[in-house]
C-alpha positions as CSV (number, residue, x, y, z in Angstrom):
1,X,0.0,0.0,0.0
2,X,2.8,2.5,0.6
3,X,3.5,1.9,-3.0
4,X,0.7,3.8,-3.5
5,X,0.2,6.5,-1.3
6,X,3.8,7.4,-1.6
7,X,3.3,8.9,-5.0
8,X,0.0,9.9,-4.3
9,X,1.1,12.1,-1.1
10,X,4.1,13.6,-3.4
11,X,1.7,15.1,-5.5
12,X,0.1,16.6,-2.0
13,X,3.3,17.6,-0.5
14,X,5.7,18.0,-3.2
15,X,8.1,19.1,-0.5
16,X,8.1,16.9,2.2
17,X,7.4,13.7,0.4
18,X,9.7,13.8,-2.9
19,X,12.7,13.4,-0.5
20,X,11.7,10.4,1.1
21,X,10.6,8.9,-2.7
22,X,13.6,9.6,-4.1
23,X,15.4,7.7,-1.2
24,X,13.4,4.5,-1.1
25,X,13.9,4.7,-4.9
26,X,10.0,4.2,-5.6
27,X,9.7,4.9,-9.3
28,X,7.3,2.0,-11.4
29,X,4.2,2.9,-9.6
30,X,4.4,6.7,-11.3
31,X,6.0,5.3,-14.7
32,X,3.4,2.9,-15.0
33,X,0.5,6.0,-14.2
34,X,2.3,8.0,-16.6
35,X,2.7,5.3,-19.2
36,X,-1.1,4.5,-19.2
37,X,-2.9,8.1,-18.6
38,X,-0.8,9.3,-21.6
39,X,-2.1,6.4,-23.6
40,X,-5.7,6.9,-22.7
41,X,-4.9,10.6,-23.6
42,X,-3.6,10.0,-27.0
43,X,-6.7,7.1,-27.8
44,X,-9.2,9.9,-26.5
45,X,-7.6,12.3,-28.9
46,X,-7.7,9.9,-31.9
47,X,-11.4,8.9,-31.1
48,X,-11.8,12.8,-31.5
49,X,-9.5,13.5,-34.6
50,X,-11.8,14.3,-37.9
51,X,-10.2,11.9,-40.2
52,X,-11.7,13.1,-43.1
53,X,-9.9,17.0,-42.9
54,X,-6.5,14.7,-43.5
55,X,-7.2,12.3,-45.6
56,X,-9.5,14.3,-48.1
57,X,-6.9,16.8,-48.5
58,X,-3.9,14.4,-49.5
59,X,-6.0,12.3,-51.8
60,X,-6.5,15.2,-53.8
61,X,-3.2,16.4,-54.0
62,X,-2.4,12.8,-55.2
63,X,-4.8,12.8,-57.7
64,X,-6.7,10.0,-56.1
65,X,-9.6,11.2,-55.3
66,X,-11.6,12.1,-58.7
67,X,-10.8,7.9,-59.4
68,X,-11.7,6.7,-56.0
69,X,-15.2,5.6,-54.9
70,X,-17.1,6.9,-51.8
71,X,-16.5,3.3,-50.4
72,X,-12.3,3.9,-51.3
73,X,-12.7,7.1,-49.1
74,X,-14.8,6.3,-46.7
75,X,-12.1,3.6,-45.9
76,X,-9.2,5.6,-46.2
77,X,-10.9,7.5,-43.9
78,X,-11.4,5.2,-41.5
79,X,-7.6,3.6,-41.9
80,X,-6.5,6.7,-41.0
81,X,-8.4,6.8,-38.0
82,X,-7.3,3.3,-37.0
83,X,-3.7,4.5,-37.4
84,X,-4.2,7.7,-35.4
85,X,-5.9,5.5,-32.3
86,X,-2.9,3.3,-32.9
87,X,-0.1,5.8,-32.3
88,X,-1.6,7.6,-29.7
89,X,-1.7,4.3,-27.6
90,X,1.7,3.8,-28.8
91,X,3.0,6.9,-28.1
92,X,1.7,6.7,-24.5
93,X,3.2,3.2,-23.9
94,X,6.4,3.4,-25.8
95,X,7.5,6.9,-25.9
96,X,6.5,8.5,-22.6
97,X,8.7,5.6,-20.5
98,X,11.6,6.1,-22.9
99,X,11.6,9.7,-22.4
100,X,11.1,9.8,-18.6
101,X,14.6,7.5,-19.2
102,X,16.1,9.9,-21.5
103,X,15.5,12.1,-18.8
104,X,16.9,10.1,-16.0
105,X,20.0,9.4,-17.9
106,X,20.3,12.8,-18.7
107,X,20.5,14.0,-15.3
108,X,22.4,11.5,-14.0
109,X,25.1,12.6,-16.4
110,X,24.5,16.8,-15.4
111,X,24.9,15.0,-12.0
112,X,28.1,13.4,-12.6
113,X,29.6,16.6,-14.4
């Protein structure tokens, strides 16, 4: 249970709890909160995003879209949706956690200088 409240109290007392995290080293619980609320961002963002102003506008500068059907664009539109949703998960599970790392490593080496 401390697991928990640990990060939870940081974000209540930034000051007197961030000292004690840092020294017990607790780290996954926030990763893993960070890792999934930025994935449930970026899906809630794609579920928003109005396929159609992106793919409408690049099938015409292709030339595609006087040939293509309403059933071609209708799934291109929905592809692109699909891939949106896609990323955003991905960018939430795979990106954030490699950043907060890039970050670490960063400081550790500012640290070391």
């Amino acid at each position: 249970m401390k697991a928990l409240a640990l990060p939870l109290r940081s974000l209540l007392d930034p000051v007197g709890a961030i000292p004690s995290a840092v020294a017990e080293r607790r780290w996954l619980v926030p990763l893993l909160a960070l890792a999934l609320l930025t994935a449930l961002a970026g899906a809630v963002v794609a579920l928003k995003l109005d396929a159609t102003r992106l793919v409408i506008p690049r099938m015409e500068a292709a030339g595609e879209l006087a040939k293509a059907s309403e059933r071609e664009v209708a799934e291109a539109v929905e592809q692109a949706g699909r891939v949106a949703l896609v990323a955003g998960v991905a960018r939430g599970v795979l990106l954030s956690p490699l950043l907060v790392l890039l970050l670490a490593v960063s400081l550790k080496f500012a640290a070391w200088l």
